[in-house]
C-alpha positions as CSV (number, residue, x, y, z in Angstrom):
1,X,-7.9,54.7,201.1
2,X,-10.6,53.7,198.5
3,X,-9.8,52.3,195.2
4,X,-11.9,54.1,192.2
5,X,-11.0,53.9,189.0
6,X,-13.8,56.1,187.0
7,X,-12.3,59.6,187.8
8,X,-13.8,62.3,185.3
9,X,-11.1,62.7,182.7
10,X,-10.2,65.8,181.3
11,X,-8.3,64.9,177.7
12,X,-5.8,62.2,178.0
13,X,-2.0,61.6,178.8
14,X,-0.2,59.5,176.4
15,X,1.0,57.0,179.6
16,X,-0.2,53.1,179.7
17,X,-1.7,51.6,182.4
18,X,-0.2,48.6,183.4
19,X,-2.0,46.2,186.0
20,X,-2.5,47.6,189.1
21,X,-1.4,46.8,192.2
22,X,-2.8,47.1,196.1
23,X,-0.6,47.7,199.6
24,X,1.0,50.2,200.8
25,X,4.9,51.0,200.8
26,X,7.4,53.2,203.0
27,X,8.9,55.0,200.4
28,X,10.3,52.2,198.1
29,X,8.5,50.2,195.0
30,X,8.7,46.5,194.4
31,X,11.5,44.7,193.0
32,X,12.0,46.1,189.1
33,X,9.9,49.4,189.9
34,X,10.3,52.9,191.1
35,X,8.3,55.0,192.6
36,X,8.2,58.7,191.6
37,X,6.2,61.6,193.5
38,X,5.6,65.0,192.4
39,X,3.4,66.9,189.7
40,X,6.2,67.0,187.3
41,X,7.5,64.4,187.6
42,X,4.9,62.1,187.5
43,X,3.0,64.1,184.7
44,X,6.1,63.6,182.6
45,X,6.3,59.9,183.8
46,X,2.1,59.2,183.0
47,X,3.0,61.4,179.5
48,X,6.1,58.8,178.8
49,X,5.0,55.9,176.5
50,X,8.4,54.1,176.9
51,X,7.0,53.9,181.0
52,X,4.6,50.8,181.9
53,X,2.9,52.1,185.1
54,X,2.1,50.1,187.8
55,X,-0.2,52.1,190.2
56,X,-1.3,56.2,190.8
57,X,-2.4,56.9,194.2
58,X,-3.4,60.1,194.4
59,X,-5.5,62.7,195.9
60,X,-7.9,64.5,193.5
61,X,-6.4,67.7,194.1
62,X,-3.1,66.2,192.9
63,X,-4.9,65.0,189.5
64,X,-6.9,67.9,189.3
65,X,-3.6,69.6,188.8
66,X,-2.2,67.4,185.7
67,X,-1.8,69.1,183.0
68,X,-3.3,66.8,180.8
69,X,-6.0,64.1,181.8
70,X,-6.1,60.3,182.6
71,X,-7.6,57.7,180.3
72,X,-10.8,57.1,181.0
73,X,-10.3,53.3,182.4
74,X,-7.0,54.8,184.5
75,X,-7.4,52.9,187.8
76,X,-6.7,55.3,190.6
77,X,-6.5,54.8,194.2
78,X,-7.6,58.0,196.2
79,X,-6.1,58.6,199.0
80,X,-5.5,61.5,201.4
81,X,-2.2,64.1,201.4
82,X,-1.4,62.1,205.1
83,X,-1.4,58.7,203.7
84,X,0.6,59.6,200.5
85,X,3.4,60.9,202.9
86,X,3.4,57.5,204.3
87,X,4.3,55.8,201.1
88,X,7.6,58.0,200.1
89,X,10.2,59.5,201.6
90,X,9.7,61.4,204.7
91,X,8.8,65.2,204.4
92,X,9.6,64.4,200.1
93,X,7.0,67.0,198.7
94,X,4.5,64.4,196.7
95,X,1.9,67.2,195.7
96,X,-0.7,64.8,196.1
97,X,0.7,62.1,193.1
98,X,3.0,59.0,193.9
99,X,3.1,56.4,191.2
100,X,4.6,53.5,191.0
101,X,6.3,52.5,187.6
102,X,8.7,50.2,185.9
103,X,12.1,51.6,185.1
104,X,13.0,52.9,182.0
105,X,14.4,50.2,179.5
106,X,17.9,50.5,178.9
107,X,19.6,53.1,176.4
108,X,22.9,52.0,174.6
109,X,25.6,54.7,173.9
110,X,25.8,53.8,170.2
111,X,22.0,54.8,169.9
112,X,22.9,58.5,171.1
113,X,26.0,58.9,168.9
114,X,24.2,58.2,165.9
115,X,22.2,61.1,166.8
116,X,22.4,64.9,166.1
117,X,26.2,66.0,166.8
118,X,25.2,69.5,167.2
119,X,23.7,68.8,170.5
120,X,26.3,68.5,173.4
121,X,26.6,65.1,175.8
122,X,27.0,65.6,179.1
123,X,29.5,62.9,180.5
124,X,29.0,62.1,184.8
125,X,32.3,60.6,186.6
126,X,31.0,59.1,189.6
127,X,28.5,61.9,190.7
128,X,26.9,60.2,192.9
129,X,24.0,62.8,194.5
130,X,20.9,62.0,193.1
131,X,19.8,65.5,193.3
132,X,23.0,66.5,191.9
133,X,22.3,63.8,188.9
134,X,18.5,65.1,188.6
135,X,19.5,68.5,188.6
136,X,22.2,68.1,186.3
137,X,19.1,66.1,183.8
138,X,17.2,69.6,184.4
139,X,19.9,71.7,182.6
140,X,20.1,68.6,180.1
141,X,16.6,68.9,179.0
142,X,16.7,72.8,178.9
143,X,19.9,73.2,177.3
144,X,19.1,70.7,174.1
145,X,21.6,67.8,175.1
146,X,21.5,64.5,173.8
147,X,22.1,62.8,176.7
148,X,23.8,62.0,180.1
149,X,26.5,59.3,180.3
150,X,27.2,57.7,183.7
151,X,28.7,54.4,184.9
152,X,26.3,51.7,186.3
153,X,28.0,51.9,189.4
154,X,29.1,54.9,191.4
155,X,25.5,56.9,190.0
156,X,22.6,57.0,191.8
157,X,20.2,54.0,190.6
158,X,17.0,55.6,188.6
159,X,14.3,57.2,192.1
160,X,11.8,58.8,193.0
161,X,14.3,61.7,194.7
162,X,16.2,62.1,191.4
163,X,13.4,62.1,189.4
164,X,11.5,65.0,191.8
165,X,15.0,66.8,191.2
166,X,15.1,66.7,187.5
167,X,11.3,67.8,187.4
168,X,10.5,65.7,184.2
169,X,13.8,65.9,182.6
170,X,14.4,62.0,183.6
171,X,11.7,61.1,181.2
172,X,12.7,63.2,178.2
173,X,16.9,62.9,178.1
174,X,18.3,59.8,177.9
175,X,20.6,58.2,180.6
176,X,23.1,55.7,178.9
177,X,24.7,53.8,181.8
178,X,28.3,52.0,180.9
179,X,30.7,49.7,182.6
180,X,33.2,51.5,181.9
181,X,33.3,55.1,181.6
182,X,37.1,55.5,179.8
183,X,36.2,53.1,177.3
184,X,32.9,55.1,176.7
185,X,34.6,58.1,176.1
186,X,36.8,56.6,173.0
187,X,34.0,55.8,171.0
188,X,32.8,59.4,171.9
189,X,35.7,60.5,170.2
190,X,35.5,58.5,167.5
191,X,32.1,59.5,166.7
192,X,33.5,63.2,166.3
193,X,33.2,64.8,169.7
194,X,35.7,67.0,171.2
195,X,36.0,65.9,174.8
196,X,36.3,68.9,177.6
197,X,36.7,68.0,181.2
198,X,35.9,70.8,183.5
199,X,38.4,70.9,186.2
200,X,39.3,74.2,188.3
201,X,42.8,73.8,188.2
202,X,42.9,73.8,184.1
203,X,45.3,76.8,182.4
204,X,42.2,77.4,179.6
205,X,38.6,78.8,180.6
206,X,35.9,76.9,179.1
207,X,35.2,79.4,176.7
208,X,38.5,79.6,175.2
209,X,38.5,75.4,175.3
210,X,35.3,74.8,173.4
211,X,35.4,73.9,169.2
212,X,33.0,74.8,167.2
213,X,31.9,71.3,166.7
214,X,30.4,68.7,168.7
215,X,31.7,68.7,172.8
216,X,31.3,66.1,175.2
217,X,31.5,67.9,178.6
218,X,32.8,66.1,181.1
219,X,32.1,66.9,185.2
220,X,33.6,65.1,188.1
221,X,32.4,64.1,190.9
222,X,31.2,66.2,194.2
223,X,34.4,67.1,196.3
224,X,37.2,65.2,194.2
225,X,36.6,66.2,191.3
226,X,37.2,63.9,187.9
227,X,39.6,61.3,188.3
228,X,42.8,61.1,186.6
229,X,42.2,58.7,184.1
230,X,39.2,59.9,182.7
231,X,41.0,63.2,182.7
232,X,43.3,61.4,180.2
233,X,40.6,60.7,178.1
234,X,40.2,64.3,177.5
235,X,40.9,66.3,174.9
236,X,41.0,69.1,176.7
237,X,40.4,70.3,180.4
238,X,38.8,73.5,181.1
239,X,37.9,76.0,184.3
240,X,35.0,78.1,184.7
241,X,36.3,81.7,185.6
242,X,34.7,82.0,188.7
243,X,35.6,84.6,191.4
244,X,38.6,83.6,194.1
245,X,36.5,84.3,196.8
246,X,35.1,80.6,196.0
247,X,36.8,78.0,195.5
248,X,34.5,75.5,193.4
249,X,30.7,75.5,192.0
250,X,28.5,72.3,192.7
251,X,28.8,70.3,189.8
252,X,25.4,70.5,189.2
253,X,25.6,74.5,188.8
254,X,29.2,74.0,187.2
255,X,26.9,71.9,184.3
256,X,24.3,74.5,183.8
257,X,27.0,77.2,183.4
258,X,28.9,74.7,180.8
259,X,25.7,73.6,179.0
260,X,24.5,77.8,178.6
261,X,28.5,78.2,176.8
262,X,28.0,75.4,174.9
263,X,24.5,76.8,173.6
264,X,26.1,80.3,173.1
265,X,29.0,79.6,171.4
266,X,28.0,80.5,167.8
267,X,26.3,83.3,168.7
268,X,29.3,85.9,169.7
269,X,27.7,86.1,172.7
């Protein structure tokens, strides 16, 4: 791979370049980074201003295919499609683009419930699938939330997988991590949301559950489902009215379907 950092720029993305650094990995940044691969993914990342980047290795193909441009001084290291599948995942599909960035900084749940209360929170109990979790940031983004709520532990940490998943969502809806996810969902309630948990076995549908105020909806984990005491912290617990022939949705389809009701609901749809 050759180092070159005076690619032709186009118009420029609104990322900062932080100081660059050489070597090659096997799929996993240094200590404090991570390292994200994909067109979307890294676009959103390079487009985030909150993001201090690290390194771009690319191929020009790949950067041809941003949709907006690099700064002009944007150090890049070229490199073929072969060597960039030897510095993630195996077989992940980097689409010529692997950069290696610092996390996010951290978001605090009182920062999001001084926000807009119209928008819905989407509340994680121990889904632990990052592509589940990326997925689930995809509907986030599309669906106008104001953010996703995990615990720090029991979530997948912040990768290059999830992010690929979420296809730029990770970048635009925040993540508010909390030690303790019961606790988290009483100052929910006392900032004026109504708390849903989806479970299949609730009496009410989803649609007969939801106010017409502010709704925290809150999905369980894959397989078993929200546990019992964060069920308690629920004001209500709702099913999606799905066919018998199935017995559960993935919770990352069961949050896109929960997200669309939410949307809907004042429309008499």
């Amino acid at each position: 791979m050759s180092k070159q950092s005076d690619a032709k720029p186009k118009r420029a993305l609104r990322g900062r370049a932080g100081r660059m650094q050489g070597g090659r990995g096997s799929g996993r940044a240094s200590a404090g980074a991570v390292r994200l691969w994909g067109r979307h993914a890294v676009e959103a990342a390079l487009m985030n201003p909150e993001r201090n980047h690290r390194k771009l290795w690319a191929t020009r193909e790949g950067v041809d295919s941003l949709d907006g441009e690099l700064p002009p001084d944007f150090a890049v290291e070229w490199a073929s499609a072969a060597d960039l599948g030897r510095l993630v995942a195996r077989d992940a599909p980097h689409q010529g683009l692997v950069l290696d960035c610092d996390m996010l900084p951290d978001i605090y749940l009182s920062e999001v419930l001084d926000g807009d209360l119209a928008r819905p929170l989407v509340v994680l109990d121990q889904v632990t699938d990052p592509h589940n979790v990326g997925a689930i940031m995809r509907s986030a983004a599309s669906f106008n939330a104001c953010a996703v709520l995990t615990q720090d532990r029991h979530a997948p940490p912040e990768s290059g997988t999830l992010a690929k998943s979420a296809s730029g969502a990770l970048e635009v809806v925040p993540w508010v991590r909390v030690v303790n996810l019961a606790r988290a969902l009483d100052e929910v309630a006392e900032a004026g949301y109504w708390r849903i948990g989806l479970a299949g076995d609730a009496e009410a549908t989803l649609a007969q559950a939801l106010p017409a105020g502010p709704v925290a909806l809150v999905l369980g984990a894959e397989g078993d489902g929200m546990r019992h005491n964060i069920g308690q912290h629920c004001d209500a617990l709702a099913r999606l009215p799905i066919s018998e022939a199935m017995e559960s949705l993935n919770v990352s389809n069961a949050a896109a379907i929960a997200l669309y009701a939410a949307s809907i609901r004042d429309l008499g749809v």
